[in-house]
PQR file of N, CA, C, O and H, with PARSE charges and radii, in Angstrom:
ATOM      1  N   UNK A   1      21.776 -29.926  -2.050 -0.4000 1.5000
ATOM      2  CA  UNK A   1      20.735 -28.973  -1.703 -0.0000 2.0000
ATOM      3  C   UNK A   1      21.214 -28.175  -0.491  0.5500 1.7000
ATOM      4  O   UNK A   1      21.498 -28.861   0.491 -0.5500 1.4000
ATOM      5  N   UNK A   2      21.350 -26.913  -0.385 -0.4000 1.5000
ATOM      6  CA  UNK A   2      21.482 -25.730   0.513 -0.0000 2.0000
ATOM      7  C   UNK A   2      20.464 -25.835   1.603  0.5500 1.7000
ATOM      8  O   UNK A   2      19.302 -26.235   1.533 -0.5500 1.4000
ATOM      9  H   UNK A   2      21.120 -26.356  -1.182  0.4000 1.0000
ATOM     10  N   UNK A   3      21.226 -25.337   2.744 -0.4000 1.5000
ATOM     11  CA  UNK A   3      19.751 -24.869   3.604 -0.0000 2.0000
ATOM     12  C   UNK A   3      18.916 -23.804   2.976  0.5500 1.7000
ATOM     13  O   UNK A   3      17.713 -23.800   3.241 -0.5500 1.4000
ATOM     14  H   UNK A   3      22.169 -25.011   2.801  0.4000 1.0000
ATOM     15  N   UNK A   4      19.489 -22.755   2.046 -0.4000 1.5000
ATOM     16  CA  UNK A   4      18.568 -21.991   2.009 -0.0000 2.0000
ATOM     17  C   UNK A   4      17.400 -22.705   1.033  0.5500 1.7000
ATOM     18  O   UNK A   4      16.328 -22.204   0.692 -0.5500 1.4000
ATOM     19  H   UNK A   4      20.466 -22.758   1.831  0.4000 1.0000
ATOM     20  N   UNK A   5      17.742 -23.550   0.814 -0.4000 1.5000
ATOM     21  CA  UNK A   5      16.855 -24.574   0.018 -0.0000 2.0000
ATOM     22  C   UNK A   5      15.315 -25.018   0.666  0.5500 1.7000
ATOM     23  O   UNK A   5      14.220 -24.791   0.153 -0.5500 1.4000
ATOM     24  H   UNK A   5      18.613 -23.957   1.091  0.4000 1.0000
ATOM     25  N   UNK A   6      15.546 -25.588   1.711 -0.4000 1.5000
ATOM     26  CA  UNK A   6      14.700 -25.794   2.983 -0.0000 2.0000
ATOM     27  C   UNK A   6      14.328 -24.560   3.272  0.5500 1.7000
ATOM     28  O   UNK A   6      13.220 -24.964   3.624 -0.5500 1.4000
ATOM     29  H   UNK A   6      16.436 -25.773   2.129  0.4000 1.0000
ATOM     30  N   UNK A   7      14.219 -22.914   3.517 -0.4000 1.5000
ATOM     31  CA  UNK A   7      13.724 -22.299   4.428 -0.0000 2.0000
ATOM     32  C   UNK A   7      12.718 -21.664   3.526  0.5500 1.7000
ATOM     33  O   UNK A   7      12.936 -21.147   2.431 -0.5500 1.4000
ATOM     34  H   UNK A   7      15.119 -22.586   3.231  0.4000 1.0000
ATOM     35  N   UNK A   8      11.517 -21.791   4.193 -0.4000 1.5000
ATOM     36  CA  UNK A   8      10.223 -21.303   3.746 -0.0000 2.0000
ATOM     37  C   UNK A   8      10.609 -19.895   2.834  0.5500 1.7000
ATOM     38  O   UNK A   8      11.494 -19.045   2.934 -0.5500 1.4000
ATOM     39  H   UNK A   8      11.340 -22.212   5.082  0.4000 1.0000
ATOM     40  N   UNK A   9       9.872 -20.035   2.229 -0.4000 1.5000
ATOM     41  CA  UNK A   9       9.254 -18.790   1.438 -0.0000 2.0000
ATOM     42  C   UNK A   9       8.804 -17.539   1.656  0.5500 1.7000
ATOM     43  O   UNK A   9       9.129 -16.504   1.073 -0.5500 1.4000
ATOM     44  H   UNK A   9       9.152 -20.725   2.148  0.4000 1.0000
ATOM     45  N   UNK A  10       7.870 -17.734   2.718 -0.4000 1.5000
ATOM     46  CA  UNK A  10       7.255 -16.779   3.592 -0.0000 2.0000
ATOM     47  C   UNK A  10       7.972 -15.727   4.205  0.5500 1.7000
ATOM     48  O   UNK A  10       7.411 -14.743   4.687 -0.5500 1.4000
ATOM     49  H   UNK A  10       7.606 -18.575   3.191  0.4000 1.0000
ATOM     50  N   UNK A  11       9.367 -15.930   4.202 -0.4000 1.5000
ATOM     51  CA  UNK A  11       9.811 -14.535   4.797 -0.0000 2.0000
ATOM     52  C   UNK A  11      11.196 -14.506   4.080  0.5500 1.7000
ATOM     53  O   UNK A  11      12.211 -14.264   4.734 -0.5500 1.4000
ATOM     54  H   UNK A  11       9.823 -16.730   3.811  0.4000 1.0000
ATOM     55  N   UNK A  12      11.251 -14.779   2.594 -0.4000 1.5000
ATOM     56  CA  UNK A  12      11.505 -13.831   2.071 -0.0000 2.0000
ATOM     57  C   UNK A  12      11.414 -12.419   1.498  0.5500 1.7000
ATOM     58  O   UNK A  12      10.386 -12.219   0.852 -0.5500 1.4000
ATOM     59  H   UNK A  12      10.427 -14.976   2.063  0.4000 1.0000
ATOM     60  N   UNK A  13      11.898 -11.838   1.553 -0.4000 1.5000
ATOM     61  CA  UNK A  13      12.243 -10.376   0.825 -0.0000 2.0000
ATOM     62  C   UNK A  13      11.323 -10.488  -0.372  0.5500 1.7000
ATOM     63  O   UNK A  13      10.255  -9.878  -0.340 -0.5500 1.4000
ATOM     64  H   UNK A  13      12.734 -12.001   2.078  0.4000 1.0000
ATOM     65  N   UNK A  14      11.659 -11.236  -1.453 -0.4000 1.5000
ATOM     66  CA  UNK A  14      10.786 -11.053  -2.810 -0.0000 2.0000
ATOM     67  C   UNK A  14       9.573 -11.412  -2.200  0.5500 1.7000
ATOM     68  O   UNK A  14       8.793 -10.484  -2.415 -0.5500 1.4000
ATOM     69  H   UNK A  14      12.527 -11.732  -1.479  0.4000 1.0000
ATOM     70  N   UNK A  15       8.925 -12.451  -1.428 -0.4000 1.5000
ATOM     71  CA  UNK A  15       7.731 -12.842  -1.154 -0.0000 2.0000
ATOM     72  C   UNK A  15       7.096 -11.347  -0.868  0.5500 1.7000
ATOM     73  O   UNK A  15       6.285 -10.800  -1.615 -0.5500 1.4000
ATOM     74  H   UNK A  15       9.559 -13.205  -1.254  0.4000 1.0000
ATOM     75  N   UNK A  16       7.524 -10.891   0.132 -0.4000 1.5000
ATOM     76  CA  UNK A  16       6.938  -9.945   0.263 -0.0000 2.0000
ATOM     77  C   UNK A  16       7.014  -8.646  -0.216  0.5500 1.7000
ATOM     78  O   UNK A  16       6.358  -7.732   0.284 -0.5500 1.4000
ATOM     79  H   UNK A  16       8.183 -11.335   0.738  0.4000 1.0000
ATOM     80  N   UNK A  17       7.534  -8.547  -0.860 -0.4000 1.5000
ATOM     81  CA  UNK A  17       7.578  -7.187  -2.425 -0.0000 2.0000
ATOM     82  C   UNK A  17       6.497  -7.784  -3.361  0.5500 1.7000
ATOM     83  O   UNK A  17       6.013  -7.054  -4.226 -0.5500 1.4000
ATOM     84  H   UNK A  17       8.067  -9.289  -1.267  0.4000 1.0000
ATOM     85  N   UNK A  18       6.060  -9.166  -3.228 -0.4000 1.5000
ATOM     86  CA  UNK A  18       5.343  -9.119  -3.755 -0.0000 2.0000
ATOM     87  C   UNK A  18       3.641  -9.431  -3.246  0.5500 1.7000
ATOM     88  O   UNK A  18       2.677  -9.547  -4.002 -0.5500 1.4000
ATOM     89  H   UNK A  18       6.453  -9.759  -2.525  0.4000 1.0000
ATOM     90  N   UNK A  19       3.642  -9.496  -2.100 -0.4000 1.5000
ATOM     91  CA  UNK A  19       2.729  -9.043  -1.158 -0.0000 2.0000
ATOM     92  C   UNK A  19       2.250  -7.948  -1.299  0.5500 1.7000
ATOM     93  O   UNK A  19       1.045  -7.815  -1.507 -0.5500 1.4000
ATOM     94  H   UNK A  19       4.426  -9.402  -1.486  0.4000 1.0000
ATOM     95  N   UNK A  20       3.183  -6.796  -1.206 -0.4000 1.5000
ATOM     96  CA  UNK A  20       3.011  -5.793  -1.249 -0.0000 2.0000
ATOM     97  C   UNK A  20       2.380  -4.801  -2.641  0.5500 1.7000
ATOM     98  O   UNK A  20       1.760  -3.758  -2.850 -0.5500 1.4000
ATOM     99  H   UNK A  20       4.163  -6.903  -1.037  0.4000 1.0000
ATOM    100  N   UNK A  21       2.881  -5.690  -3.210 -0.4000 1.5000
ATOM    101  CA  UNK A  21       2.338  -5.135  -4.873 -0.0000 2.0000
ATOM    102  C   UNK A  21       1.106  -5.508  -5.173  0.5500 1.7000
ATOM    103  O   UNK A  21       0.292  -4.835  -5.806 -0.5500 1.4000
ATOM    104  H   UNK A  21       3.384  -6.537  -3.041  0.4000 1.0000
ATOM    105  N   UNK A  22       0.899  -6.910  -4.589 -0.4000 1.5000
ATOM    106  CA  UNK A  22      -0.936  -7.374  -4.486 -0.0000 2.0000
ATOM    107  C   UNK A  22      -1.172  -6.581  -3.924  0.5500 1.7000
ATOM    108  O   UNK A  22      -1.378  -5.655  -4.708 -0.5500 1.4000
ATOM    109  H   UNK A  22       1.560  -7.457  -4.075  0.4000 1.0000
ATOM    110  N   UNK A  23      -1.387  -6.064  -2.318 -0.4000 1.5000
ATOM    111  CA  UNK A  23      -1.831  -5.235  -1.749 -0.0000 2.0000
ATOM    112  C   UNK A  23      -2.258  -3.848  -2.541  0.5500 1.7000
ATOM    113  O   UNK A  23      -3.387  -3.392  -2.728 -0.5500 1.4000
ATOM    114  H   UNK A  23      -1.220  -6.817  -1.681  0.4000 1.0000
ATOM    115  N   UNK A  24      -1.171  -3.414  -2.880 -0.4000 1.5000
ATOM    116  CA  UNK A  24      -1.180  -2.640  -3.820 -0.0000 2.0000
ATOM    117  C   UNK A  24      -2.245  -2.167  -4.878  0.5500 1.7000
ATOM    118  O   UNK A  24      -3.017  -1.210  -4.816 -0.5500 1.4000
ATOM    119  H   UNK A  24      -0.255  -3.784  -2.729  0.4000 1.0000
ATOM    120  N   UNK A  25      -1.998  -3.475  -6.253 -0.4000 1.5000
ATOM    121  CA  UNK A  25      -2.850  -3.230  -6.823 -0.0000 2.0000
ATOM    122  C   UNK A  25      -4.833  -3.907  -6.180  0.5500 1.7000
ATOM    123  O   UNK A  25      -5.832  -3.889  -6.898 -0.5500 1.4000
ATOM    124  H   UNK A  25      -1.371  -4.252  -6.303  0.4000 1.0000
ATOM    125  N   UNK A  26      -4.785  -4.313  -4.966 -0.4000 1.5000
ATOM    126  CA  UNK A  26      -6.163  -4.414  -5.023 -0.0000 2.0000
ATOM    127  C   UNK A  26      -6.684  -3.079  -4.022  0.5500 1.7000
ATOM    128  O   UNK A  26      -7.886  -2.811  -4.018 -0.5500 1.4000
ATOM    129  H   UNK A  26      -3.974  -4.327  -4.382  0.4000 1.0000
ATOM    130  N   UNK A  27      -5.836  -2.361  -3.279 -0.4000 1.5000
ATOM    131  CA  UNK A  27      -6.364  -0.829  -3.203 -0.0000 2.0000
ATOM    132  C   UNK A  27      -6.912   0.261  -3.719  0.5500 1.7000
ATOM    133  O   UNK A  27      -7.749   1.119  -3.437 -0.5500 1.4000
ATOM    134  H   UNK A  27      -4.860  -2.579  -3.282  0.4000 1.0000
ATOM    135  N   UNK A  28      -5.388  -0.363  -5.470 -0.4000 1.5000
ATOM    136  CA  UNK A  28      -5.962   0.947  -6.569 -0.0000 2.0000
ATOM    137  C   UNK A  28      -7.385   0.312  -7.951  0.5500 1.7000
ATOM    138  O   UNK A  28      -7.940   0.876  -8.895 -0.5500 1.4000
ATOM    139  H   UNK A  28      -4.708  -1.060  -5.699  0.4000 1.0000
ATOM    140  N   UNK A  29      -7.456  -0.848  -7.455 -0.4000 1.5000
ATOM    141  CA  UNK A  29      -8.756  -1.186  -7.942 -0.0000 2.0000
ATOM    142  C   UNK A  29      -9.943  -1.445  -6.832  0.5500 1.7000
ATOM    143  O   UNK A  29     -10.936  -2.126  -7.092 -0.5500 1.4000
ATOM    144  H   UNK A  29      -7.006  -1.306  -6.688  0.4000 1.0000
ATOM    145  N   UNK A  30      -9.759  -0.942  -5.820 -0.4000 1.5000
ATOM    146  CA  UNK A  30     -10.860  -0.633  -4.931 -0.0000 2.0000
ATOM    147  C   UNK A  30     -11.588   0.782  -4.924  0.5500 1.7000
ATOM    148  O   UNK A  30     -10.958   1.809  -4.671 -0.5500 1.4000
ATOM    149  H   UNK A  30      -8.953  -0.389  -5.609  0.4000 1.0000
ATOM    150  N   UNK A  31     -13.502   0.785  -5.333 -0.4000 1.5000
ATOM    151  CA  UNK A  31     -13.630   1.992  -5.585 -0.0000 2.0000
ATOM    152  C   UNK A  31     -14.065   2.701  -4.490  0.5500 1.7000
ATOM    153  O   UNK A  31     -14.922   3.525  -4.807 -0.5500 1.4000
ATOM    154  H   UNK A  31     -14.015  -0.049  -5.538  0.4000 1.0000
ATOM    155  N   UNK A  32     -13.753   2.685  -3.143 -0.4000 1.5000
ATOM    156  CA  UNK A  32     -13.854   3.572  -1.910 -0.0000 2.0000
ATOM    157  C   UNK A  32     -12.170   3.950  -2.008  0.5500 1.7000
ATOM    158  O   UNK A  32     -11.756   4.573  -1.030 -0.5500 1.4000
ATOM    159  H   UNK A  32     -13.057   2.015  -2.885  0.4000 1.0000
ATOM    160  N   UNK A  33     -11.398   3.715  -2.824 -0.4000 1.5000
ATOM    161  CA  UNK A  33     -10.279   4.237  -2.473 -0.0000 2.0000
ATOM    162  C   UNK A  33     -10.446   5.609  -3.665  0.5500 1.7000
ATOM    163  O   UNK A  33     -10.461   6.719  -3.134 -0.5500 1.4000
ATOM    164  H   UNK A  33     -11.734   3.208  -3.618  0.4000 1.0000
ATOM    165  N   UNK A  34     -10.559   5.581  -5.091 -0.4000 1.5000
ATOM    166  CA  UNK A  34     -11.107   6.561  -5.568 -0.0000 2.0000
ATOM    167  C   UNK A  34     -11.790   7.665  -5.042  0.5500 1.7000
ATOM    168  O   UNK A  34     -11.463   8.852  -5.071 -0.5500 1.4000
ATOM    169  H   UNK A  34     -10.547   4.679  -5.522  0.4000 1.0000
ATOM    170  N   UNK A  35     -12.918   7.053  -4.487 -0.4000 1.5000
ATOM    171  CA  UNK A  35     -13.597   8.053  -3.938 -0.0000 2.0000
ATOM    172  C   UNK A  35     -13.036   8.968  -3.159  0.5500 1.7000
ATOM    173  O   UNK A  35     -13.268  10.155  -3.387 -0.5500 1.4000
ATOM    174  H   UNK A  35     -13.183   6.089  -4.464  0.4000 1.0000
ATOM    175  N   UNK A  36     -11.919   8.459  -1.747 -0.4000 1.5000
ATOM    176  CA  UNK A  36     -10.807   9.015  -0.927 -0.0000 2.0000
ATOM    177  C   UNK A  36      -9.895   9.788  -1.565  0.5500 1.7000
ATOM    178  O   UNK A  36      -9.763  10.937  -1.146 -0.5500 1.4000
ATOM    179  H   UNK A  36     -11.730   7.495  -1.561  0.4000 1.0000
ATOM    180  N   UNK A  37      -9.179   9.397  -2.559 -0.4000 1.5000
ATOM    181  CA  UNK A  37      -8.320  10.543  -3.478 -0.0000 2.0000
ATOM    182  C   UNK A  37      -9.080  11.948  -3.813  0.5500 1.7000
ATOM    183  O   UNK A  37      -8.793  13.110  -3.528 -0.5500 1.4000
ATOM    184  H   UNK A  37      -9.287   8.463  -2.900  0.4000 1.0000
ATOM    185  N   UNK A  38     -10.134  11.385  -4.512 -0.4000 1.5000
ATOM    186  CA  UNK A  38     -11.037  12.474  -5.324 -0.0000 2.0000
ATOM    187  C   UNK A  38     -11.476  13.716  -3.783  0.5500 1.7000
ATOM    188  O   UNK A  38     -11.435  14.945  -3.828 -0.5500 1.4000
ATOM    189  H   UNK A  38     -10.367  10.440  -4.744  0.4000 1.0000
ATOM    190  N   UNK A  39     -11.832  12.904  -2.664 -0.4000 1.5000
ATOM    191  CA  UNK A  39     -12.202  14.116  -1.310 -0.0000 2.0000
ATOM    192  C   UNK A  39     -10.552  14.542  -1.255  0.5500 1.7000
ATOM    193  O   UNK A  39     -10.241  15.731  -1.334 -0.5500 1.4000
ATOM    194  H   UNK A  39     -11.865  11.906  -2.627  0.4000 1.0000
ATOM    195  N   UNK A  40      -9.861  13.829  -1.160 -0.4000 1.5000
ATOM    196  CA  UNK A  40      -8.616  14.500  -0.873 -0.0000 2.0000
ATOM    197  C   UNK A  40      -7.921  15.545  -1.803  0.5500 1.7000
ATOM    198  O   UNK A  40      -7.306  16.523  -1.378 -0.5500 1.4000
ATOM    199  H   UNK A  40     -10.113  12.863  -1.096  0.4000 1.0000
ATOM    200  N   UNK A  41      -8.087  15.230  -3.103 -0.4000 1.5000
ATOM    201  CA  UNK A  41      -7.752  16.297  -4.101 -0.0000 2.0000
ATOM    202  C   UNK A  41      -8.737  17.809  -4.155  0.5500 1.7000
ATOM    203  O   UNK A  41      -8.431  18.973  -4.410 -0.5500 1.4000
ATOM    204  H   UNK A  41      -8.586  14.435  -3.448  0.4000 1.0000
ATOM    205  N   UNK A  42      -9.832  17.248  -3.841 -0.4000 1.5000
ATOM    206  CA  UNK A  42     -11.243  18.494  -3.820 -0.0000 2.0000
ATOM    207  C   UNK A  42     -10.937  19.121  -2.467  0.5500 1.7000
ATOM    208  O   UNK A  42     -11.076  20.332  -2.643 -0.5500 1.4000
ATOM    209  H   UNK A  42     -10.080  16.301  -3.633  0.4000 1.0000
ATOM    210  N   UNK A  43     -10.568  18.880  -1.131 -0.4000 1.5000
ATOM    211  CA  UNK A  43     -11.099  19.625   0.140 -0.0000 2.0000
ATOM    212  C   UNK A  43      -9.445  19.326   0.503  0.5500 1.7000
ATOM    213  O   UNK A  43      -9.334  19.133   1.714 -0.5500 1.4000
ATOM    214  H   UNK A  43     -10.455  17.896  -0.989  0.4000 1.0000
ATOM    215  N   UNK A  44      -8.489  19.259  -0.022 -0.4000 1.5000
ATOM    216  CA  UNK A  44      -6.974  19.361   0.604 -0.0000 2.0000
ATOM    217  C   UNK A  44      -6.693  20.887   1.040  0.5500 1.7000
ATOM    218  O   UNK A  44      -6.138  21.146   2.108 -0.5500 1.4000
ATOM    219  H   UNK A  44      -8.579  19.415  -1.006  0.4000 1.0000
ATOM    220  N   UNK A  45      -7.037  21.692   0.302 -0.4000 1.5000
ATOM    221  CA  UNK A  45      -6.824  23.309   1.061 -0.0000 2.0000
ATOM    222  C   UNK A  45      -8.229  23.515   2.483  0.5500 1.7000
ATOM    223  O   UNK A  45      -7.879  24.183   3.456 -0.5500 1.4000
ATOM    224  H   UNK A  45      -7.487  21.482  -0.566  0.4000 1.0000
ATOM    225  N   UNK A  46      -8.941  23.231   2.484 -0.4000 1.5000
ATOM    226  CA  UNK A  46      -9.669  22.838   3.710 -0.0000 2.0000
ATOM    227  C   UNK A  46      -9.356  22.056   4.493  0.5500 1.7000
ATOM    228  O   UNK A  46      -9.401  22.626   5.583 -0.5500 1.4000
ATOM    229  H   UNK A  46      -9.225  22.688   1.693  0.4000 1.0000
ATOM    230  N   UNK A  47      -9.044  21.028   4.615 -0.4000 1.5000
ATOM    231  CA  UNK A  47      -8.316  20.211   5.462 -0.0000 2.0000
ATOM    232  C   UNK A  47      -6.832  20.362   5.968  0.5500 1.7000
ATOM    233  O   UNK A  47      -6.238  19.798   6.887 -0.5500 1.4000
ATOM    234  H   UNK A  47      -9.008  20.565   3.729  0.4000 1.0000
ATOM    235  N   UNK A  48      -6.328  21.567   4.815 -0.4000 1.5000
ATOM    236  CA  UNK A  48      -4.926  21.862   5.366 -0.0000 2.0000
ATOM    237  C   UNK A  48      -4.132  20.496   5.506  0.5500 1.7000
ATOM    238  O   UNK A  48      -3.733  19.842   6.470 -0.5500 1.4000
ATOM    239  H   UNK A  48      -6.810  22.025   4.068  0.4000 1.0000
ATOM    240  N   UNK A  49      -4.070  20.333   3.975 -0.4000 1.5000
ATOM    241  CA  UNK A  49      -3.134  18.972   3.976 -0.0000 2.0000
ATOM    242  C   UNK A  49      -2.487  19.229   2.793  0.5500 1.7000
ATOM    243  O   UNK A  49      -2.649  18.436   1.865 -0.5500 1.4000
ATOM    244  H   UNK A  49      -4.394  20.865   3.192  0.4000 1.0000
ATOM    245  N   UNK A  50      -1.657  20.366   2.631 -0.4000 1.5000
ATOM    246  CA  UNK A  50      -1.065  20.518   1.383 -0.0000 2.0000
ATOM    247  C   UNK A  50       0.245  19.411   0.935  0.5500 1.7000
ATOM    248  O   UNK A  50       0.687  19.194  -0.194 -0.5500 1.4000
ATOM    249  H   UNK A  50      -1.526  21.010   3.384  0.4000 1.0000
ATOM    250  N   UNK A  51       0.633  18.868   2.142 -0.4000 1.5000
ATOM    251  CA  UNK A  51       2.047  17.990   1.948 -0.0000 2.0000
ATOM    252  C   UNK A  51       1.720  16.988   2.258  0.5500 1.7000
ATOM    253  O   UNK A  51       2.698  16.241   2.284 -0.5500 1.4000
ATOM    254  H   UNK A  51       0.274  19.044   3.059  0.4000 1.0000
ATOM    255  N   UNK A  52       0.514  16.327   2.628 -0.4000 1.5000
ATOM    256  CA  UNK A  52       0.568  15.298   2.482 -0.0000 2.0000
ATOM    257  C   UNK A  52       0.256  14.470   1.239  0.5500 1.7000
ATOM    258  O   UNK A  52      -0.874  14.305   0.781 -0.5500 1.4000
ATOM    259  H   UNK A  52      -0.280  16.934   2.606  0.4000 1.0000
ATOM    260  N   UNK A  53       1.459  13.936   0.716 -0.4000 1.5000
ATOM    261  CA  UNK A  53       0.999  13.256  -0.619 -0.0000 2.0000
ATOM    262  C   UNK A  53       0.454  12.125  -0.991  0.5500 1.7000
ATOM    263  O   UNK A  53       0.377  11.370  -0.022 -0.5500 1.4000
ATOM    264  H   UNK A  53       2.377  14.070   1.088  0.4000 1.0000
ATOM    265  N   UNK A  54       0.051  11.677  -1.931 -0.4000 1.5000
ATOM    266  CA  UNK A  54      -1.120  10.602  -2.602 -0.0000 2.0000
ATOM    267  C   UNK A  54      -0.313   9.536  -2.293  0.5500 1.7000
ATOM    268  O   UNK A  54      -0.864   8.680  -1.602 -0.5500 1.4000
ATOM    269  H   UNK A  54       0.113  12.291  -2.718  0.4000 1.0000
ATOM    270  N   UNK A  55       0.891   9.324  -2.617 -0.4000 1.5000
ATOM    271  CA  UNK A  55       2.022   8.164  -2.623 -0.0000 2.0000
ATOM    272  C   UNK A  55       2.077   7.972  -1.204  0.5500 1.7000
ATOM    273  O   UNK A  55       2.185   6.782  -0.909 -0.5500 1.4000
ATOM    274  H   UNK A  55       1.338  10.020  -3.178  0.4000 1.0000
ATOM    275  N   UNK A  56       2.022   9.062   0.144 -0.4000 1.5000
ATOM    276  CA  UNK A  56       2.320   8.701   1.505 -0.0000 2.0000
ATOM    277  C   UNK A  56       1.164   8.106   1.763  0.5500 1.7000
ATOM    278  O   UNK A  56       1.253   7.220   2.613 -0.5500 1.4000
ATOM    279  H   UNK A  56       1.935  10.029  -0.096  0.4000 1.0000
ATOM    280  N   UNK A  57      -0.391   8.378   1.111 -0.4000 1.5000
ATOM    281  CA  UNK A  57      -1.876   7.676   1.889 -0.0000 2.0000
ATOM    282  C   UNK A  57      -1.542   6.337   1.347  0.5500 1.7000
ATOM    283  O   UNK A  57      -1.713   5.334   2.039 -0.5500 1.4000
ATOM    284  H   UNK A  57      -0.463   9.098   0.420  0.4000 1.0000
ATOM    285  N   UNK A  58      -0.932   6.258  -0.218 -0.4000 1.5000
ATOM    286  CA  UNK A  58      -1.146   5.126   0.007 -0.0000 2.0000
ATOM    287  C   UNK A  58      -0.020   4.140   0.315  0.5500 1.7000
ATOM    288  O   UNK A  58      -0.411   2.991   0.516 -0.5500 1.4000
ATOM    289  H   UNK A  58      -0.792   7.073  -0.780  0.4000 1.0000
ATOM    290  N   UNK A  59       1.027   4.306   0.377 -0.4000 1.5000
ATOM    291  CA  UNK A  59       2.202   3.221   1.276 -0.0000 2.0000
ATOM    292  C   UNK A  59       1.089   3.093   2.855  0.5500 1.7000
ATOM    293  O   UNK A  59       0.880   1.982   3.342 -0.5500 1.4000
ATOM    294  H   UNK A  59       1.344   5.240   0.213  0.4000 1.0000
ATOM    295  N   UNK A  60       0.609   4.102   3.350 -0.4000 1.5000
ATOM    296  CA  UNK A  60       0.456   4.039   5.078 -0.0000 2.0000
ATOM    297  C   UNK A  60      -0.981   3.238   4.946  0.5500 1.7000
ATOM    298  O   UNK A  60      -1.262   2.626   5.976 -0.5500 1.4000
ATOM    299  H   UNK A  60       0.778   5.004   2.955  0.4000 1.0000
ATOM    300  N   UNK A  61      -2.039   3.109   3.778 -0.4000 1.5000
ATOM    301  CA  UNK A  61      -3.133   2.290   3.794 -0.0000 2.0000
ATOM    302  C   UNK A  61      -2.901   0.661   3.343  0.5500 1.7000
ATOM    303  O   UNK A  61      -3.657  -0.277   3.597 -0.5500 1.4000
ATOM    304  H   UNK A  61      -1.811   3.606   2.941  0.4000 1.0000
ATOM    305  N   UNK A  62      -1.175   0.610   2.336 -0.4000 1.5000
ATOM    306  CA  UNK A  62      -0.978  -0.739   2.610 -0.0000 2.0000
ATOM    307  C   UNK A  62      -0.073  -1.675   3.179  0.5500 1.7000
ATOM    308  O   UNK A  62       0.179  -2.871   3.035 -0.5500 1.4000
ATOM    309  H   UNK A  62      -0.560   1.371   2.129  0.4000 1.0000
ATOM    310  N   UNK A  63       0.498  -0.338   4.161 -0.4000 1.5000
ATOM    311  CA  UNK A  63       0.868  -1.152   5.479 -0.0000 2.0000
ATOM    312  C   UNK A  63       0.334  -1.591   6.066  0.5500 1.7000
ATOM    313  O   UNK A  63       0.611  -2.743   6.402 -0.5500 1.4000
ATOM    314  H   UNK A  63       0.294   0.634   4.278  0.4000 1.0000
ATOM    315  N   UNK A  64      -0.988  -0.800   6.649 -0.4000 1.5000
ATOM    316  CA  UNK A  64      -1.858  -0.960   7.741 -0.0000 2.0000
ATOM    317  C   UNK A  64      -2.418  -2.054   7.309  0.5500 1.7000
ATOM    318  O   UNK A  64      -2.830  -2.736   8.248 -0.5500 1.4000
ATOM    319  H   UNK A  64      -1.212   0.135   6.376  0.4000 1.0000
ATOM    320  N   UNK A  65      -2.633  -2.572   6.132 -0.4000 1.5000
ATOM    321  CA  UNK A  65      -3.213  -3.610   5.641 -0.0000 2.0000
ATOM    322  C   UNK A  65      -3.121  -4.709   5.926  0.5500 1.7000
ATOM    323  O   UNK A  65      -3.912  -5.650   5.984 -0.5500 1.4000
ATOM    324  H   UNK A  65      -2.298  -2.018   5.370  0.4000 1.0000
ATOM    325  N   UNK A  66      -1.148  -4.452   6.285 -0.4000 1.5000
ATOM    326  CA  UNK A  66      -0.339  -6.070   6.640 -0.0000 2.0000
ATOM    327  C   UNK A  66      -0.967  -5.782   8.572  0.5500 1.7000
ATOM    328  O   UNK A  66      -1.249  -6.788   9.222 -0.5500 1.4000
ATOM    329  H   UNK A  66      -0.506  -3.688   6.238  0.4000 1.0000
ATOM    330  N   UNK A  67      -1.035  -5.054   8.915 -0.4000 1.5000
ATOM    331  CA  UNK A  67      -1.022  -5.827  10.747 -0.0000 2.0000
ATOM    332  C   UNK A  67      -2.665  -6.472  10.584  0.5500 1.7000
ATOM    333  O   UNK A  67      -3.180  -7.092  11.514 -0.5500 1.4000
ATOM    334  H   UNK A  67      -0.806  -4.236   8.388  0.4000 1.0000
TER
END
C-alpha cells in the first residue's frame, strides 16, 4: 500500500471537480437562479452588461459558494 493510499480524499483534485459539479448542478436547479438569468437577459442593455456572460455569473456564484 502507497502513501498515496493513506491521504484523505478531501483534497483531491477529482474530489473537488466533483464538488464543483454538485455545486453546480444544485444552482441550475435552484429557481431564484432562473429568475436572475431571465432579469439579466431582459434589463442587460440597461444595466450595461453586455460582456458579462451567463457562464462568468455562474463559475463566480459557485465559487463564492465554496468560501
Amino acid at each position: 500500500m502507497s502513501t498515496e493510499d493513506n491521504l484523505s480524499t478531501e483534497f483531491s483534485p477529482k474530489t473537488e471537480s466533483i464538488d464543483k459539479e454538485q455545486r453546480r448542478l444544485l444552482l441550475l436547479n435552484d429557481s431564484n437562479y432562473g429568475i436572475v438569468l431571465c432579469f439579466l437577459e431582459k434589463f442587460r442593455s440597461v444595466l450595461d452588461l453586455p460582456n458579462y456572460s451567463l457562464q462568468r455569473l455562474e463559475d463566480h456564484l459557485i465559487n463564492y459558494e465554496e468560501r
